[in-house]
C-alpha positions as CSV (number, residue, x, y, z in Angstrom):
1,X,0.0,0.0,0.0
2,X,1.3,3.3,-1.0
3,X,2.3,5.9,1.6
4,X,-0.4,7.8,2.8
5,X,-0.9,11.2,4.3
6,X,-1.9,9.5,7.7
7,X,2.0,8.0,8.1
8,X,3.4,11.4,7.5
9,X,1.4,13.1,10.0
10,X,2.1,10.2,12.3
11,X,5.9,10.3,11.4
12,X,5.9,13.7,12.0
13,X,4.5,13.7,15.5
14,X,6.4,11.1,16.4
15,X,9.2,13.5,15.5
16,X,7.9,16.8,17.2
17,X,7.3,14.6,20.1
18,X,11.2,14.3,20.7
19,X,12.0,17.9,19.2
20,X,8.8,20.3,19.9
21,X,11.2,23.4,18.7
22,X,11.1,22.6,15.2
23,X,7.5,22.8,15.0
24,X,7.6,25.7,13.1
25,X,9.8,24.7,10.9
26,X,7.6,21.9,10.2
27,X,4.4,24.0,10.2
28,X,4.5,24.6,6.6
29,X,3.9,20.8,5.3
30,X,1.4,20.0,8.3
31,X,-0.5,22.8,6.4
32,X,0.1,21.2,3.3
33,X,-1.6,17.8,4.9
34,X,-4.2,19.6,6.3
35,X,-5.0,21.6,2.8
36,X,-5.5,17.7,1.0
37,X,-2.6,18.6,-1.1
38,X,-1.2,15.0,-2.1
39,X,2.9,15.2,-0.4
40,X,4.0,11.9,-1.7
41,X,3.9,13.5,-5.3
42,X,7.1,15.0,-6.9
43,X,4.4,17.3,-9.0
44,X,3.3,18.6,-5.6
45,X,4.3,22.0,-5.0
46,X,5.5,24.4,-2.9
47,X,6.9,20.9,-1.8
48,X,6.6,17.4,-1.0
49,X,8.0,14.5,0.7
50,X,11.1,12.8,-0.2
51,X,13.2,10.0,2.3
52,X,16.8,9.8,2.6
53,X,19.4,7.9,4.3
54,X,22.8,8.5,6.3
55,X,25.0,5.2,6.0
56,X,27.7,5.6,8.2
57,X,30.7,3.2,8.1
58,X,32.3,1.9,11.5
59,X,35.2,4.1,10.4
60,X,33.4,7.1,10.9
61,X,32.9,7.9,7.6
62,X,29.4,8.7,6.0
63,X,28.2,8.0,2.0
64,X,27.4,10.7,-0.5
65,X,26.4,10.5,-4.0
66,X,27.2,12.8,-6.5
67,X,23.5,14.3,-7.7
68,X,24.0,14.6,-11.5
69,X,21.3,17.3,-11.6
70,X,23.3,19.6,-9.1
71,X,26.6,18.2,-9.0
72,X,26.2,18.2,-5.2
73,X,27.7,15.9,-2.8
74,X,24.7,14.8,-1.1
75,X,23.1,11.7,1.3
76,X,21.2,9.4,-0.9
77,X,17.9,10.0,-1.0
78,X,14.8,11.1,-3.7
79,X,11.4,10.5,-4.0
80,X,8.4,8.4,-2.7
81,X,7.2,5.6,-5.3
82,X,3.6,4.4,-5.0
83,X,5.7,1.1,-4.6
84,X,7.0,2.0,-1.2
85,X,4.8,1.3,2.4
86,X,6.5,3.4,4.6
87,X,8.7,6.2,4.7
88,X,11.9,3.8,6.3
89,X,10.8,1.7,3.1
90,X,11.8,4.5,0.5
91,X,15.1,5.4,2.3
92,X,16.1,2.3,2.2
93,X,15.0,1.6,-1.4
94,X,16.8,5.2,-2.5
95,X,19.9,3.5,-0.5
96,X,19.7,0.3,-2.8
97,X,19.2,2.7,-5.9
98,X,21.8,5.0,-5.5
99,X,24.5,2.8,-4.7
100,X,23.8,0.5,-7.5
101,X,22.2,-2.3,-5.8
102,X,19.2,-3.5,-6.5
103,X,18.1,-4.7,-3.1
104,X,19.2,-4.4,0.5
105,X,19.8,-7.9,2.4
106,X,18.0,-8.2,5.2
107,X,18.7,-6.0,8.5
108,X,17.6,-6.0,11.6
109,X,16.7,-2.4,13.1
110,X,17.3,-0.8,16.2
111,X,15.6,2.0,17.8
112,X,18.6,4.2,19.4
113,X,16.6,7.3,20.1
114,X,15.7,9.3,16.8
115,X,17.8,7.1,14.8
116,X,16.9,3.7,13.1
117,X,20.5,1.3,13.2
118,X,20.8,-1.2,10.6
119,X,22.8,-3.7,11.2
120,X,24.6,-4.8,7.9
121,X,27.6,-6.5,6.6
122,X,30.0,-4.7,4.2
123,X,28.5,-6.6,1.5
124,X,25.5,-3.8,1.3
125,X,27.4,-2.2,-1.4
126,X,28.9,-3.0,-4.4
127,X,32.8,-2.6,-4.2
128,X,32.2,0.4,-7.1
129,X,30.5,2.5,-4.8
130,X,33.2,2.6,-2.1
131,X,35.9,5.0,-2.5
């Protein structure tokens, strides 16, 4: 099932729960929700939702892709597909994408506060996409 406006409120309550200082700064696409306006659409503008991921290495050291569009060192990321569930679905799947796999092996996740810990071997990535 696609993801729907309910899981981004939710996700985003979830996340002003932990930070209630950034509500303003999240204001803008709770308004968005609220005025119907469809977020999981890259047509949808003044903006919509997209999902990213931070892979960091044991050595410290933490992936970025080179967007082609920018050419921009960024953290891989892009938009929602009607094929993804959830918003951890997507990042993942943009994770997969932009390193050149097609899949991620399984992972078992940890909640460690605000941030979601895969726990993965080396063989994630394809030897090409580490530098």
């Amino acid at each position: 099932m696609p993801i729907t406006a309910n899981h981004i409120r939710t996700t985003i309550t979830t996340y002003l729960d932990q930070h209630p200082e950034d509500k303003r700064k999240i204001d803008i696409v709770q308004g968005l929700l609220d005025d119907g306006d469809d977020l999981t659409s890259r047509k949808s503008l003044p903006g919509h939702v997209t999902a990213g991921a931070i892979l960091v290495g044991r050595d410290g050291r933490v992936l970025h892709i080179l967007h082609n569009a920018t050419d921009k060192w960024l953290l891989p990321g892009g938009h929602i597909e009607p094929c993804d569930d959830t918003l951890l679905q997507a990042a993942g799947r943009e994770l997969a994408e932009e390193t050149g796999g097609s899949t991620l092996p399984p992972v078992t996740l940890v909640s460690e506060g605000e941030v979601l810990v895969a726990e993965a071997t080396p063989e994630v990535l394809p030897p090409s996409a580490v530098r």
